[in-house]
N, C-alpha and C positions, 0 to 999 in steps of 0.2 A: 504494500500500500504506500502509495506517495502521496503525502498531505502536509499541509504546513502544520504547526503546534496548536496554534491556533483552531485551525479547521477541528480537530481533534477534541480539542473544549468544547466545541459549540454542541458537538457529537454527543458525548458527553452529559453537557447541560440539556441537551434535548431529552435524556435519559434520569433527570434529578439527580446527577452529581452536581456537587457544591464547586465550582472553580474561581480560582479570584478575579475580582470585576478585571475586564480591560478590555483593550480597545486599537483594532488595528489601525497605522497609518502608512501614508505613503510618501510623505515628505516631514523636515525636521519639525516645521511648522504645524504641520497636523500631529505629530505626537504630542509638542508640546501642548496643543492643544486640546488633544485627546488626556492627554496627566490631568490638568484644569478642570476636566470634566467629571474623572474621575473621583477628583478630592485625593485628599491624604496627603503627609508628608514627607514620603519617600514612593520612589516606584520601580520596577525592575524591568527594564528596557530591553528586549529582546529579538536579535536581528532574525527574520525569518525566511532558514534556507532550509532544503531537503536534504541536513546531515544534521549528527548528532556531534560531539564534542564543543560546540559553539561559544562554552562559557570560558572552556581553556583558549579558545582563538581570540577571542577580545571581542565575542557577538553577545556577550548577557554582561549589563553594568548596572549599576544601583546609582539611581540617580537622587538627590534630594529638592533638586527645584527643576521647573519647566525650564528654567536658561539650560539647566548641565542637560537635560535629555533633547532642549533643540543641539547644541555644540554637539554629545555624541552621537547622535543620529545624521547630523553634517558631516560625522567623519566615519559614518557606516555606509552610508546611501550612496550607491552608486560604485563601490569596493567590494570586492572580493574577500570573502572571507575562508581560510583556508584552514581544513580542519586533516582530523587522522581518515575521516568518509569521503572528505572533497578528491583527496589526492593534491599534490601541486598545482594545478589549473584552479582548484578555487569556485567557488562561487558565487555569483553577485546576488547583493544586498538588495532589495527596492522596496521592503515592509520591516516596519519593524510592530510589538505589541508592548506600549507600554502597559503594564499592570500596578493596580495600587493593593496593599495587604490594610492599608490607614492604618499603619503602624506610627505610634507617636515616634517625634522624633529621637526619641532617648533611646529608645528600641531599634532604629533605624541602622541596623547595620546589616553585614553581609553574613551574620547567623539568620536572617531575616530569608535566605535563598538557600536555608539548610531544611526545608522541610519538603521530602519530594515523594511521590508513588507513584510507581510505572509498572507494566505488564508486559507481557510477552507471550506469545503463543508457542507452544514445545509440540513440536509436530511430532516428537514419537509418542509422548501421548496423550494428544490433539487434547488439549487442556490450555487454561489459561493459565500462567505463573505470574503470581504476582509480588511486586517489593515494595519495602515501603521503610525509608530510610530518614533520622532526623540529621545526620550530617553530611547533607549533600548528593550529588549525583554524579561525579569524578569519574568516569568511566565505568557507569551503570550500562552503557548500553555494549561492555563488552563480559557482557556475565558468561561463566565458564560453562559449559556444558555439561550436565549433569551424566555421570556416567551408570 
């Protein structure tokens, strides 16, 4: 399946999971404008490509005002981000999804992008596996294969 993270929440929430508010854009302007709308005092900016590693390449940042997430979405949009899935070629940027958790600002930090659950399908036996980790996601999507 090829979907952006995004597309995947909506999926998701169409089903009653709970996902945190946010809001795709497609320029620096509309994110920053989309964080405004959101509310809250931090938000987690995330460049949206068809690979996973994104937060080691420099595609998921923690922003605390609309100025930082216009500035790093100016320097996502329209770049290449190049991951362990892209290969060297890379691939370009044109959305990013800010999210807000309205986490006060005391709380505002980068334990704030440590609480993750992900799934997988194990086709030998065609089941769902699922994880759910409170520090981070660091190479979750290269879990070992269970023997």
């Amino acid at each position: 399946m090829d979907i952006h993270e995004y597309q995947a929440k909506e999926i998701l929430a169409n089903f009653g999971v709970e996902i945190p508010p946010g809001a795709l854009a497609y320029s620096p302007e509309q994110a920053a404008y989309r964080a405004r709308e959101l509310g809250g005092e931090c938000w987690v900016v995330k460049a949206q490509i068809h690979a996973g590693g994104r937060g080691k390449a420099g595609g998921v940042k923690l922003c605390r005002s609309d100025n930082e997430i216009f500035t790093i979405c100016e320097s996502l949009f329209g770049h290449k981000l190049v991951t362990h899935q892209t290969g060297a070629e890379g691939k370009g940027i044109y959305s990013s999804r800010p999210t807000s958790d309205k986490l006060p600002t005391s709380n505002c930090s980068r334990n704030s992008l440590a609480r993750v659950r992900s799934g997988a399908t194990d086709d030998r036996s065609r089941s769902v596996v699922s994880s759910t980790t409170s520090i981070g996601r660091s190479n979750g999507d290269r879990i070992p294969a269970a023997e």
